[in-house]
Each structure stands twice: as C-alpha cells, then as structure tokens.
mmJSON file of the N, C-alpha and C atoms, coordinates in Angstrom:
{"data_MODEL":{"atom_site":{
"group_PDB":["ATOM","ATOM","ATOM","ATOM","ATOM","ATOM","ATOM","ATOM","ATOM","ATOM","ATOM","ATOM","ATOM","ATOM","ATOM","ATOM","ATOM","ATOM","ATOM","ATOM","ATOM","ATOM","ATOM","ATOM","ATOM","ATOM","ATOM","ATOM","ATOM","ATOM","ATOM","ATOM","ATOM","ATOM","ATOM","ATOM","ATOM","ATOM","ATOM","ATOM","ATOM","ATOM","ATOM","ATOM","ATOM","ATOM","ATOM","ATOM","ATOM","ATOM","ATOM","ATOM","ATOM","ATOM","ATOM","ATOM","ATOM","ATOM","ATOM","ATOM","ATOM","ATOM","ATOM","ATOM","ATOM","ATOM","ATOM","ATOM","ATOM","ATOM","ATOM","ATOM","ATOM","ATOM","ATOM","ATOM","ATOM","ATOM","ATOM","ATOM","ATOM","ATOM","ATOM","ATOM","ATOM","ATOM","ATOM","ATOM","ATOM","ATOM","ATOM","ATOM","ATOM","ATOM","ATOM","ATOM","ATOM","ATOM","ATOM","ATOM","ATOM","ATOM","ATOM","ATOM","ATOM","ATOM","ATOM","ATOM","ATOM","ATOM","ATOM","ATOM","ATOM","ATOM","ATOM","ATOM","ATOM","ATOM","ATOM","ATOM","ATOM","ATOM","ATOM","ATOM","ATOM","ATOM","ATOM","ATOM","ATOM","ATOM","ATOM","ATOM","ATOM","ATOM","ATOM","ATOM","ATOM","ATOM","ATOM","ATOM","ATOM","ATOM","ATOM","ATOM","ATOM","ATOM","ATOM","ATOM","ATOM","ATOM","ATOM","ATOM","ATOM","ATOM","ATOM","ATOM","ATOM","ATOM","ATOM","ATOM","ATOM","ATOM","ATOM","ATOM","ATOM","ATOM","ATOM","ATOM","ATOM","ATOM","ATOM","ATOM","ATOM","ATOM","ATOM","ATOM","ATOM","ATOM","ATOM","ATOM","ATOM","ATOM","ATOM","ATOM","ATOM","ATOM","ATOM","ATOM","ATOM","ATOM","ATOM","ATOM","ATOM","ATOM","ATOM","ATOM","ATOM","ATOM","ATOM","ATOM","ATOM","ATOM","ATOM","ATOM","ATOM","ATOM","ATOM","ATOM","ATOM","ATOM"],
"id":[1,2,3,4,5,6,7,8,9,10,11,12,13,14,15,16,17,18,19,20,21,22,23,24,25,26,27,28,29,30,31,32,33,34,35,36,37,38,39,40,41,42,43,44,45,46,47,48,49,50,51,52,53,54,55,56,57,58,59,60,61,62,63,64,65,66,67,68,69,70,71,72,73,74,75,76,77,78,79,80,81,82,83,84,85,86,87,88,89,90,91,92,93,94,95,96,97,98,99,100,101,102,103,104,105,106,107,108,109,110,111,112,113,114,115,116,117,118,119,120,121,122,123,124,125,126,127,128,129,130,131,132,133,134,135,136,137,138,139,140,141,142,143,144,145,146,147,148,149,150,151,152,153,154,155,156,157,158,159,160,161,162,163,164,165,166,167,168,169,170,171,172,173,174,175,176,177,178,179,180,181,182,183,184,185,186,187,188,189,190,191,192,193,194,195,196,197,198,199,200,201,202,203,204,205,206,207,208,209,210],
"type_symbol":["N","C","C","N","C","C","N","C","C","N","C","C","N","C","C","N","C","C","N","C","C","N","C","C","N","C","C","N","C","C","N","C","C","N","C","C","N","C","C","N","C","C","N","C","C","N","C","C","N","C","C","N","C","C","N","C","C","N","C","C","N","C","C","N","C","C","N","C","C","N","C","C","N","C","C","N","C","C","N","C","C","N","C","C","N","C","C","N","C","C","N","C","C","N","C","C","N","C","C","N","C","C","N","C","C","N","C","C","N","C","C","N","C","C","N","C","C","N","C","C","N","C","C","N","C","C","N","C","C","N","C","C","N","C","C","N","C","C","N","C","C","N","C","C","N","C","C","N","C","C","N","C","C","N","C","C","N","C","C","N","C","C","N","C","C","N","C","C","N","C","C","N","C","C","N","C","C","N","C","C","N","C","C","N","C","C","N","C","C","N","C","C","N","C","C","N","C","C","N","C","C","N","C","C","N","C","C","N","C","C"],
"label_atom_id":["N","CA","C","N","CA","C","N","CA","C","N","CA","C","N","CA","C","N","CA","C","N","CA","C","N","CA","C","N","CA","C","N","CA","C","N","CA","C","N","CA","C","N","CA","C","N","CA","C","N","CA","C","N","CA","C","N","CA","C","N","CA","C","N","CA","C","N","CA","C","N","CA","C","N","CA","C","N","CA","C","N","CA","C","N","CA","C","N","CA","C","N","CA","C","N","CA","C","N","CA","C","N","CA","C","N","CA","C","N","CA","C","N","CA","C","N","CA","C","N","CA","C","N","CA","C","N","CA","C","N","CA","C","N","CA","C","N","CA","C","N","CA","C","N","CA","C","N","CA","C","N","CA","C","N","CA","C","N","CA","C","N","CA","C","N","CA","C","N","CA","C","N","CA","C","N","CA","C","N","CA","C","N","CA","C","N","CA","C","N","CA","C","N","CA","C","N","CA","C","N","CA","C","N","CA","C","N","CA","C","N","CA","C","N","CA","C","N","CA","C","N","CA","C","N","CA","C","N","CA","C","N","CA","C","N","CA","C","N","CA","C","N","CA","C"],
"label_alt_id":[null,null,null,null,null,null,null,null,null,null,null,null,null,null,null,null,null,null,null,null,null,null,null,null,null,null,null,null,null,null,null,null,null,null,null,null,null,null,null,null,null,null,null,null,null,null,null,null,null,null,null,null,null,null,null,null,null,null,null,null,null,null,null,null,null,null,null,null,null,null,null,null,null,null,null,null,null,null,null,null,null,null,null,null,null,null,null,null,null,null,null,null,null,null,null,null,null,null,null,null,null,null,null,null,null,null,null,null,null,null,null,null,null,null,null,null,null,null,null,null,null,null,null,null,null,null,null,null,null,null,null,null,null,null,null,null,null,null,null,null,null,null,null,null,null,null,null,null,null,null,null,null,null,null,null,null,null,null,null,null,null,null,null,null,null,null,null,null,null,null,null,null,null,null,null,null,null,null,null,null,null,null,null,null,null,null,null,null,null,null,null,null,null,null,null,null,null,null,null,null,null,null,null,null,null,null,null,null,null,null],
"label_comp_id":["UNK","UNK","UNK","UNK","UNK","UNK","UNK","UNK","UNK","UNK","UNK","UNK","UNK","UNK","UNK","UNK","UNK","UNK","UNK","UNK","UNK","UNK","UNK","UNK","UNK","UNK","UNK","UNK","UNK","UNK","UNK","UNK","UNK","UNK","UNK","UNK","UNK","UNK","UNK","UNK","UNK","UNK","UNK","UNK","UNK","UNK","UNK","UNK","UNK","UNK","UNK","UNK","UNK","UNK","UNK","UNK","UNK","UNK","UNK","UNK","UNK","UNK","UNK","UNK","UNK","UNK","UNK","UNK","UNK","UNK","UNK","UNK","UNK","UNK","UNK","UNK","UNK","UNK","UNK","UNK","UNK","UNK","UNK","UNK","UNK","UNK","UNK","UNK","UNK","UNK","UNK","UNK","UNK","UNK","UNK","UNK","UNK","UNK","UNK","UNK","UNK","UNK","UNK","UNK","UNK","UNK","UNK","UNK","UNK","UNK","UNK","UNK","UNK","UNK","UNK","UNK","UNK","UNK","UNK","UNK","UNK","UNK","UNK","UNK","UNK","UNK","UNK","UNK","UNK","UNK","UNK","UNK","UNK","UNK","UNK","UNK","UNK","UNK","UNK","UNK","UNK","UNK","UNK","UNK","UNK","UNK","UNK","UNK","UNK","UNK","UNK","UNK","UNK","UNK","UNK","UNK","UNK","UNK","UNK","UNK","UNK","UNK","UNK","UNK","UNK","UNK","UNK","UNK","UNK","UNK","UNK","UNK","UNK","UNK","UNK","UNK","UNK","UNK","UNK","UNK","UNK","UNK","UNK","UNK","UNK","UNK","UNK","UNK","UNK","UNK","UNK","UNK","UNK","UNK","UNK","UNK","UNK","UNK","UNK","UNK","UNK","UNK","UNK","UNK","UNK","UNK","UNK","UNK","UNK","UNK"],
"label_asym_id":["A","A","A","A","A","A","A","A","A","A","A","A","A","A","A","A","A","A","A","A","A","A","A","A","A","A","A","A","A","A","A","A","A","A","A","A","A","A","A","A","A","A","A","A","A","A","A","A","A","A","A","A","A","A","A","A","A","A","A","A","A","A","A","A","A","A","A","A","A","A","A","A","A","A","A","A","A","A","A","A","A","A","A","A","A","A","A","A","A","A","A","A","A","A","A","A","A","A","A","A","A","A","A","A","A","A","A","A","A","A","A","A","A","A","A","A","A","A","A","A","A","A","A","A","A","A","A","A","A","A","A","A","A","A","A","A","A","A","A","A","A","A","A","A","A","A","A","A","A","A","A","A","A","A","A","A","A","A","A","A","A","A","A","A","A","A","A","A","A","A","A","A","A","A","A","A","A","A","A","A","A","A","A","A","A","A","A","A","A","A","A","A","A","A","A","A","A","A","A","A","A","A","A","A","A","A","A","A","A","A"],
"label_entity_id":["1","1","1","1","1","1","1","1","1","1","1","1","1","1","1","1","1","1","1","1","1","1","1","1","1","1","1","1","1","1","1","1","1","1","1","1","1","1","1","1","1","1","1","1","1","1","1","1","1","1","1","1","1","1","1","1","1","1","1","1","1","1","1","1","1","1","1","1","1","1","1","1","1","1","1","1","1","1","1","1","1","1","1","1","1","1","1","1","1","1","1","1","1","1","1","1","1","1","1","1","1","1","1","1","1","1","1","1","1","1","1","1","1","1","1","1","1","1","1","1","1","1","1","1","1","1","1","1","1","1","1","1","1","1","1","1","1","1","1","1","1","1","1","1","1","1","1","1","1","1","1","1","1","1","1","1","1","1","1","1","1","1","1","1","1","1","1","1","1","1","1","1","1","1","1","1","1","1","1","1","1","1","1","1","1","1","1","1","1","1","1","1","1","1","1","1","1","1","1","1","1","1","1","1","1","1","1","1","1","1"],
"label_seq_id":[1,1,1,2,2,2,3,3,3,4,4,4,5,5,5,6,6,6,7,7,7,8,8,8,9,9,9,10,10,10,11,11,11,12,12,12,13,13,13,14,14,14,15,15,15,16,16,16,17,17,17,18,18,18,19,19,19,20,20,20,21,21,21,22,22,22,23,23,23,24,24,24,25,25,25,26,26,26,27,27,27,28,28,28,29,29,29,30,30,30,31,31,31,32,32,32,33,33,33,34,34,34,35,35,35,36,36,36,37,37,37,38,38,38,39,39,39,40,40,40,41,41,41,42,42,42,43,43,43,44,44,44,45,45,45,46,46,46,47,47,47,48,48,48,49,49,49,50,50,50,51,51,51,52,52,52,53,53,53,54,54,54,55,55,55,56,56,56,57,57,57,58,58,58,59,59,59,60,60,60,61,61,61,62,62,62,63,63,63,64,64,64,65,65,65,66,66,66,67,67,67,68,68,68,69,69,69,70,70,70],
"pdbx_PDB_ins_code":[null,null,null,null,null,null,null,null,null,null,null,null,null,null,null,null,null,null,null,null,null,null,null,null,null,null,null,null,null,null,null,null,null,null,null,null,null,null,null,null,null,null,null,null,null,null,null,null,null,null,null,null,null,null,null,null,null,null,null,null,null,null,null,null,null,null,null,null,null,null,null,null,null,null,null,null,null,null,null,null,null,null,null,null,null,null,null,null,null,null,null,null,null,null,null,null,null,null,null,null,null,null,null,null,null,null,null,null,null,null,null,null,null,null,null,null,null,null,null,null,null,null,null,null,null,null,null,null,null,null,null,null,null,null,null,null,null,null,null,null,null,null,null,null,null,null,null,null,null,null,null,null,null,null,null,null,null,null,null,null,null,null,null,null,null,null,null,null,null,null,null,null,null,null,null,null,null,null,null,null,null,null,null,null,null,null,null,null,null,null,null,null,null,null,null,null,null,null,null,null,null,null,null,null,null,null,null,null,null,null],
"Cartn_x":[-42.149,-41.062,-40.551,-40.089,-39.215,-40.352,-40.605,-41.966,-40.95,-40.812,-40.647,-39.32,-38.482,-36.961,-37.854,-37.713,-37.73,-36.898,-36.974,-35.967,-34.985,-33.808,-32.874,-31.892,-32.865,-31.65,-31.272,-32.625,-32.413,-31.35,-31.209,-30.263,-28.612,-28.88,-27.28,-27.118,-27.431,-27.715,-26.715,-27.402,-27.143,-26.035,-25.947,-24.657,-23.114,-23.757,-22.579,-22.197,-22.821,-22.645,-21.845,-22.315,-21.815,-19.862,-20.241,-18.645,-17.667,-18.714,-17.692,-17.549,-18.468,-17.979,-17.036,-16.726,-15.907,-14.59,-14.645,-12.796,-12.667,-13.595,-12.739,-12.395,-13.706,-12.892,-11.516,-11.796,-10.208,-9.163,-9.335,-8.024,-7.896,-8.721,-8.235,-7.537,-8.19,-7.269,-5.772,-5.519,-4.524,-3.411,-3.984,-3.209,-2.924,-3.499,-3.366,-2.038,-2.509,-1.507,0.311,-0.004,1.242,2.2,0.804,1.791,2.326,1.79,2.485,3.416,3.584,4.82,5.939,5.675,6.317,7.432,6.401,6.878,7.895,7.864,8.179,9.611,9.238,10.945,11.721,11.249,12.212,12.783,11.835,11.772,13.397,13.106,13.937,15.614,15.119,16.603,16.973,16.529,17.104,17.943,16.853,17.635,18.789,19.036,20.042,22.0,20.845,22.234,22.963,22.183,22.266,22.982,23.139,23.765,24.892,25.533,26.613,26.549,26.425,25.622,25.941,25.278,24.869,26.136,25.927,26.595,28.157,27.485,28.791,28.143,29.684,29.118,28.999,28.408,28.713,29.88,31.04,32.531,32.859,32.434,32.882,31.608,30.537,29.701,30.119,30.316,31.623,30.457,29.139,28.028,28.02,27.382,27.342,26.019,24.883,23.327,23.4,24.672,24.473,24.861,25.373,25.459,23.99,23.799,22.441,21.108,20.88,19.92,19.769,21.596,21.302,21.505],
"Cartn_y":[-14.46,-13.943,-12.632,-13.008,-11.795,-11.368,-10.028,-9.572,-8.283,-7.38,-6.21,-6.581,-7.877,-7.938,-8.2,-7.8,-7.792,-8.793,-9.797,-10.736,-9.585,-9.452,-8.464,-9.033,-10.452,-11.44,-10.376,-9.898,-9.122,-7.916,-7.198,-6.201,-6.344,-7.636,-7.909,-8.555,-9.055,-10.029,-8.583,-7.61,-6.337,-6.167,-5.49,-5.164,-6.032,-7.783,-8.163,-8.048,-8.341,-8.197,-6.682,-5.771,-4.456,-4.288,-5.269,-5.136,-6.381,-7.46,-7.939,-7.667,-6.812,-5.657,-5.094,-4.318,-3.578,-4.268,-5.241,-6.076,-6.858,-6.964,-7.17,-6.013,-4.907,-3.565,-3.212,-3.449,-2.988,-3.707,-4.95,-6.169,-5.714,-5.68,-5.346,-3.79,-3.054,-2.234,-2.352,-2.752,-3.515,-3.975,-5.078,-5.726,-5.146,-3.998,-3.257,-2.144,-1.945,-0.763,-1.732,-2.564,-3.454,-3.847,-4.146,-4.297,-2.658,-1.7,-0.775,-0.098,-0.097,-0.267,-1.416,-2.908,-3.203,-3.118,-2.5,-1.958,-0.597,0.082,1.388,1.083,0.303,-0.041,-0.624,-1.714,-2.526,-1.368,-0.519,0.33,1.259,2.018,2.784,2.045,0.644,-0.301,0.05,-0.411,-0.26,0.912,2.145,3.482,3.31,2.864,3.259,2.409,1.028,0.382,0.868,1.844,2.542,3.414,4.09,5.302,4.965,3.692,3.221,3.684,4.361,5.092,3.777,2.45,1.724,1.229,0.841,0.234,1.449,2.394,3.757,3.745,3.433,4.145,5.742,6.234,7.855,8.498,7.856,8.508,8.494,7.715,7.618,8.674,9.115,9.679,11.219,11.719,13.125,14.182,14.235,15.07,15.156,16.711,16.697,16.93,16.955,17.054,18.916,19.566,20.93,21.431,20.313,21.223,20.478,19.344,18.798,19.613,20.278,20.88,22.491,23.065,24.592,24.515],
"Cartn_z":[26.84,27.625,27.034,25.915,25.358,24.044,24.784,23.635,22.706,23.406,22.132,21.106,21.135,20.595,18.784,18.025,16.609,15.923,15.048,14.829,14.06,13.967,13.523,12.112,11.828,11.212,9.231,8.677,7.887,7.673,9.024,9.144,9.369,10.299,10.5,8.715,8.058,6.982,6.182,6.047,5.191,5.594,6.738,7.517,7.069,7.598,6.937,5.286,4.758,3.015,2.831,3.347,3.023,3.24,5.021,5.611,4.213,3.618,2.539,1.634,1.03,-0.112,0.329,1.201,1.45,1.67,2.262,2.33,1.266,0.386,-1.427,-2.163,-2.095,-2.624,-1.872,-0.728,-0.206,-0.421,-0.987,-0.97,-2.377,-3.389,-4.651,-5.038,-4.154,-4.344,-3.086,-2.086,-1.963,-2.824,-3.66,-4.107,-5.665,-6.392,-7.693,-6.991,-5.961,-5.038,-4.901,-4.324,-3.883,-5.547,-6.893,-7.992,-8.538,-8.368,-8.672,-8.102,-6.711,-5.694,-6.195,-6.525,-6.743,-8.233,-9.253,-10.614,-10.651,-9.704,-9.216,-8.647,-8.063,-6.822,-7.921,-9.256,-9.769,-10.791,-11.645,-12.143,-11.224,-10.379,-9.246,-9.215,-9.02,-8.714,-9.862,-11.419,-12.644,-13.167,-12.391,-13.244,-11.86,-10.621,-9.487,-10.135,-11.256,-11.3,-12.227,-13.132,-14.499,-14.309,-13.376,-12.995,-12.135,-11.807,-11.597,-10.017,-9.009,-7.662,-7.124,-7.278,-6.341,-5.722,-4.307,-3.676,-2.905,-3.248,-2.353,-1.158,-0.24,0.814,1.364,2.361,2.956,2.647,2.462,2.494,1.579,0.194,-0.861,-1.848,-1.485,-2.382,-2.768,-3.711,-3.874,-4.014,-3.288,-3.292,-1.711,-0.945,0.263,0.049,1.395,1.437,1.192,1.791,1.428,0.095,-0.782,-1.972,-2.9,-2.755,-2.724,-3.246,-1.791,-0.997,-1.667,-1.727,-2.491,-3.847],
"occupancy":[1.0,1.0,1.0,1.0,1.0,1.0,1.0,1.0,1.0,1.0,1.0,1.0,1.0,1.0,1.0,1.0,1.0,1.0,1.0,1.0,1.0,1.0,1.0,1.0,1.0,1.0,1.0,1.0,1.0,1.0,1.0,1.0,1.0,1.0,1.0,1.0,1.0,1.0,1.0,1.0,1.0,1.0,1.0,1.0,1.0,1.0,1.0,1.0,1.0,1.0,1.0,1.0,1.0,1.0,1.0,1.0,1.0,1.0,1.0,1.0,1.0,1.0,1.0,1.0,1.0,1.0,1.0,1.0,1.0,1.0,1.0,1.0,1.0,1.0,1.0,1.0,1.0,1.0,1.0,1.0,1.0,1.0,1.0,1.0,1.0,1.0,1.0,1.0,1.0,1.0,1.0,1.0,1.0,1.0,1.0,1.0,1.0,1.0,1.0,1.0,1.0,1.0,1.0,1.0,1.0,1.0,1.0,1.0,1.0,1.0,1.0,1.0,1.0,1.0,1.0,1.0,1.0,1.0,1.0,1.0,1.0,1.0,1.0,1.0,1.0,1.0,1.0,1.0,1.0,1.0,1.0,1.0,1.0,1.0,1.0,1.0,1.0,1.0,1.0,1.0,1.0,1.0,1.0,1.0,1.0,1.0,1.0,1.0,1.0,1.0,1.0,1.0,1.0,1.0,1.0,1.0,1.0,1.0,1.0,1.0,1.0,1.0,1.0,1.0,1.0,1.0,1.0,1.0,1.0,1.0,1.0,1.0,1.0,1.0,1.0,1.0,1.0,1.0,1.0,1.0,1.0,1.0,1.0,1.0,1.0,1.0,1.0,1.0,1.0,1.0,1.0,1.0,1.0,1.0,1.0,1.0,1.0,1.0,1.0,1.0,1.0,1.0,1.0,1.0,1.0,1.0,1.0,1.0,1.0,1.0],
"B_iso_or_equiv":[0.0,0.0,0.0,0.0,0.0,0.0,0.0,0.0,0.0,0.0,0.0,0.0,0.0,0.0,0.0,0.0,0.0,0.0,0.0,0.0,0.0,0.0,0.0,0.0,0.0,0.0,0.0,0.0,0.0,0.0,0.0,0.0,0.0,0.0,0.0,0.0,0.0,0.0,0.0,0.0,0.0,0.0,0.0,0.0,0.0,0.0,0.0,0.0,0.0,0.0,0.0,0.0,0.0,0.0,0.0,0.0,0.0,0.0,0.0,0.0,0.0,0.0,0.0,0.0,0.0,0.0,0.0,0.0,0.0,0.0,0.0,0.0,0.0,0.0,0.0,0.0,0.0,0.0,0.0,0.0,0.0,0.0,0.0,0.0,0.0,0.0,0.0,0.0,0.0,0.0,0.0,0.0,0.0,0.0,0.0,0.0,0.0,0.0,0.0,0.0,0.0,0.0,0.0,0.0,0.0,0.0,0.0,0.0,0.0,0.0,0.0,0.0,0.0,0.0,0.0,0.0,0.0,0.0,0.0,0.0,0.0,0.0,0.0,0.0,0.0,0.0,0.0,0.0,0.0,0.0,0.0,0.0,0.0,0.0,0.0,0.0,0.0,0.0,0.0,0.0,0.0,0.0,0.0,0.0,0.0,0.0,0.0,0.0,0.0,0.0,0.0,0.0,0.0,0.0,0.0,0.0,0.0,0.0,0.0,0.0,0.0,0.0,0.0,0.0,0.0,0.0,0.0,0.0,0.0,0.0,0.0,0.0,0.0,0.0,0.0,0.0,0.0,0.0,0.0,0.0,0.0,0.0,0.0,0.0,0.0,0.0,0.0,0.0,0.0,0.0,0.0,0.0,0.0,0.0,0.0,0.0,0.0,0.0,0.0,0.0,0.0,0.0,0.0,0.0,0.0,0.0,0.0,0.0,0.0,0.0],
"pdbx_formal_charge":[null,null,null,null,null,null,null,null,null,null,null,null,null,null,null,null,null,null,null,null,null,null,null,null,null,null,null,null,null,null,null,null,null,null,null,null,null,null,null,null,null,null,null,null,null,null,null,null,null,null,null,null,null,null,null,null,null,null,null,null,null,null,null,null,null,null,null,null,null,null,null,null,null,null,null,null,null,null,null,null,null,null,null,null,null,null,null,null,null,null,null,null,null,null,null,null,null,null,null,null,null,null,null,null,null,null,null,null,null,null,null,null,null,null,null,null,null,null,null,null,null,null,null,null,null,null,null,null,null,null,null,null,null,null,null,null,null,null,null,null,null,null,null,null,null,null,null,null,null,null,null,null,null,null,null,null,null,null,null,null,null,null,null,null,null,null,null,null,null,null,null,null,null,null,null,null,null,null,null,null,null,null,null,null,null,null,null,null,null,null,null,null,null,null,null,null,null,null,null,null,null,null,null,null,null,null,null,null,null,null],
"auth_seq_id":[1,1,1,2,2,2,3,3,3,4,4,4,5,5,5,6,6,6,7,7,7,8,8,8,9,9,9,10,10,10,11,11,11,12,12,12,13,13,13,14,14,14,15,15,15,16,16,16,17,17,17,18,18,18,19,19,19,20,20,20,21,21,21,22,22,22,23,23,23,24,24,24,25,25,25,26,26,26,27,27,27,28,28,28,29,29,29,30,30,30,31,31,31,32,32,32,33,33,33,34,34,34,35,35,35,36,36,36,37,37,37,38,38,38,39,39,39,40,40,40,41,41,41,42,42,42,43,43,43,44,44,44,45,45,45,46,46,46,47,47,47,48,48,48,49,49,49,50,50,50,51,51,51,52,52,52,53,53,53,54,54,54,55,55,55,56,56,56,57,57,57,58,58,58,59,59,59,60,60,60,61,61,61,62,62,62,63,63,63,64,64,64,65,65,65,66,66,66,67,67,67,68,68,68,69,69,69,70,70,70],
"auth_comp_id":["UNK","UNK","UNK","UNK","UNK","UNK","UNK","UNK","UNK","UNK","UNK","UNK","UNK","UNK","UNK","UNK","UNK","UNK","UNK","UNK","UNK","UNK","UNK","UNK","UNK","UNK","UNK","UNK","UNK","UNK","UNK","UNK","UNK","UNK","UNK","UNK","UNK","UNK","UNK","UNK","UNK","UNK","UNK","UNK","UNK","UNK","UNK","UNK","UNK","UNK","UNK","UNK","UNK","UNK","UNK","UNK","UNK","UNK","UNK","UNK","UNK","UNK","UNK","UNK","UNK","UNK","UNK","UNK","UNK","UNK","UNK","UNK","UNK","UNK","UNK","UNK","UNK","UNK","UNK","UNK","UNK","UNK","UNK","UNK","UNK","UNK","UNK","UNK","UNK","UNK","UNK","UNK","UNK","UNK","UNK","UNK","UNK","UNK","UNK","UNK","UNK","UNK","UNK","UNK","UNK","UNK","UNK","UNK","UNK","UNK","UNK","UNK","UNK","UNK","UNK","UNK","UNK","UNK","UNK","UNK","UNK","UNK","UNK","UNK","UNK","UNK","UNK","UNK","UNK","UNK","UNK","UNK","UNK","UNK","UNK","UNK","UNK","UNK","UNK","UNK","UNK","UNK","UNK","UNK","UNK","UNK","UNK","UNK","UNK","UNK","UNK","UNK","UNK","UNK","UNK","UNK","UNK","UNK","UNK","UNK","UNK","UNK","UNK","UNK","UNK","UNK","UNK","UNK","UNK","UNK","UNK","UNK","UNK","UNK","UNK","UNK","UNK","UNK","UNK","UNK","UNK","UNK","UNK","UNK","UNK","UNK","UNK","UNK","UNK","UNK","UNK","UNK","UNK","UNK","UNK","UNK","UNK","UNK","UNK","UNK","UNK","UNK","UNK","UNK","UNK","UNK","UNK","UNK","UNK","UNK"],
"auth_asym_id":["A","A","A","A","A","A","A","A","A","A","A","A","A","A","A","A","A","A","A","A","A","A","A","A","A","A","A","A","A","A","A","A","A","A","A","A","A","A","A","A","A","A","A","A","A","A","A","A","A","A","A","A","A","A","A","A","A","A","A","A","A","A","A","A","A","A","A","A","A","A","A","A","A","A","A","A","A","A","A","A","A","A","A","A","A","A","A","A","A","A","A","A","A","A","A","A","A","A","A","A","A","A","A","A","A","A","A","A","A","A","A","A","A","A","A","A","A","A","A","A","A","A","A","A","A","A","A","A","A","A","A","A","A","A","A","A","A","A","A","A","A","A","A","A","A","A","A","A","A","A","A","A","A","A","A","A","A","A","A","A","A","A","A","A","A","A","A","A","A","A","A","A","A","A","A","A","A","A","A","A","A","A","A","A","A","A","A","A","A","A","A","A","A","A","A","A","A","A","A","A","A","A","A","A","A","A","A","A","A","A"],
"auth_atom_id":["N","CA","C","N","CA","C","N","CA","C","N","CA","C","N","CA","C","N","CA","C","N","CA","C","N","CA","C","N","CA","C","N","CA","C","N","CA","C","N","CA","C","N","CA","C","N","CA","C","N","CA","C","N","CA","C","N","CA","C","N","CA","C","N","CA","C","N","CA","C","N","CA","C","N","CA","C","N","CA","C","N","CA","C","N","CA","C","N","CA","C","N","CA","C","N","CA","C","N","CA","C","N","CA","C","N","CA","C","N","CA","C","N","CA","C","N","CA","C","N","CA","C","N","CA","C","N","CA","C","N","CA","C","N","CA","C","N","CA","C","N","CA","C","N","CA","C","N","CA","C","N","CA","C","N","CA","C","N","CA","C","N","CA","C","N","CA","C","N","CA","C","N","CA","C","N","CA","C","N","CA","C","N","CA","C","N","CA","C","N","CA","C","N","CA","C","N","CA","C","N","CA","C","N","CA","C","N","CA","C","N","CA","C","N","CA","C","N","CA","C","N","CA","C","N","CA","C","N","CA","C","N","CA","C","N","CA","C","N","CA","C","N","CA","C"],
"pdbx_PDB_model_num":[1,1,1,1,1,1,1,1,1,1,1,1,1,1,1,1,1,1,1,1,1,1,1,1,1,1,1,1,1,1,1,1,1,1,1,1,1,1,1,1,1,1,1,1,1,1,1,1,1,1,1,1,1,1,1,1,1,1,1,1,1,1,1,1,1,1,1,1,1,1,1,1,1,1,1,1,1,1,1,1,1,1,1,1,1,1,1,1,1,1,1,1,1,1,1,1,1,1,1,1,1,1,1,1,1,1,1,1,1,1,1,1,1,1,1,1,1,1,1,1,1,1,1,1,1,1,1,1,1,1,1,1,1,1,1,1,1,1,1,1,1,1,1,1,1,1,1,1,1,1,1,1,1,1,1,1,1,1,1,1,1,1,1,1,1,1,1,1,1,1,1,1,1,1,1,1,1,1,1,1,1,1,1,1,1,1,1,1,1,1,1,1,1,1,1,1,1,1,1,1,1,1,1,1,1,1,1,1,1,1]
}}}
C-alpha cells in the first residue's frame, strides 16, 4: 500500500531528545535565574529597611522626581 513512507522513528527519536535537552537546560537556568532574583530583592528589602525609607507614603517623601532627576 504505502511504498515510498520511510520509517521516521530514528529522527523523531533525535528530535525529541534534543527538545529535552533543551527544557532542562532551560529549567536550570530558570531556576539559578529565579535564586538570584530572589537574593537580590531580599538583599534590596534589607538595604530599603536600613535606610529607614520604608513604608513613606507620596506626601510624606521630602525628595521630588525633579530634584531627583537634575
């Protein structure tokens, strides 16, 4: 019946292995990315509580974005 179809099972075989290399390289770097984001922010919170800053609101901060900015 079916003459010229080639069994293809070798190539998809490759194909997939390649696509799961690739979503562990990508999850590990993912998840090396997500701990240094998360070291960064606790890091960030620490120096924000350090500097006494936290928790002002807009009306109370005695800096404007234009003296900021020049």
């Amino acid at each position: 019946m079916v003459t010229g179809l080639v069994d293809q099972y070798e190539n998809l075989s490759l194909h997939t292995q390649k696509g799961i290399e690739f979503l562990e390289k990508y999850g590990h770097f993912i998840r090396d990315r997500c701990a240094i984001e998360m070291d960064y922010a606790g890091k960030l919170r620490d120096r924000g509580s350090k500097s006494g800053r936290v928790g002002l609101t807009e009306g109370e901060c005695d800096i404007t974005l234009v003296q900021l900015v020049a």
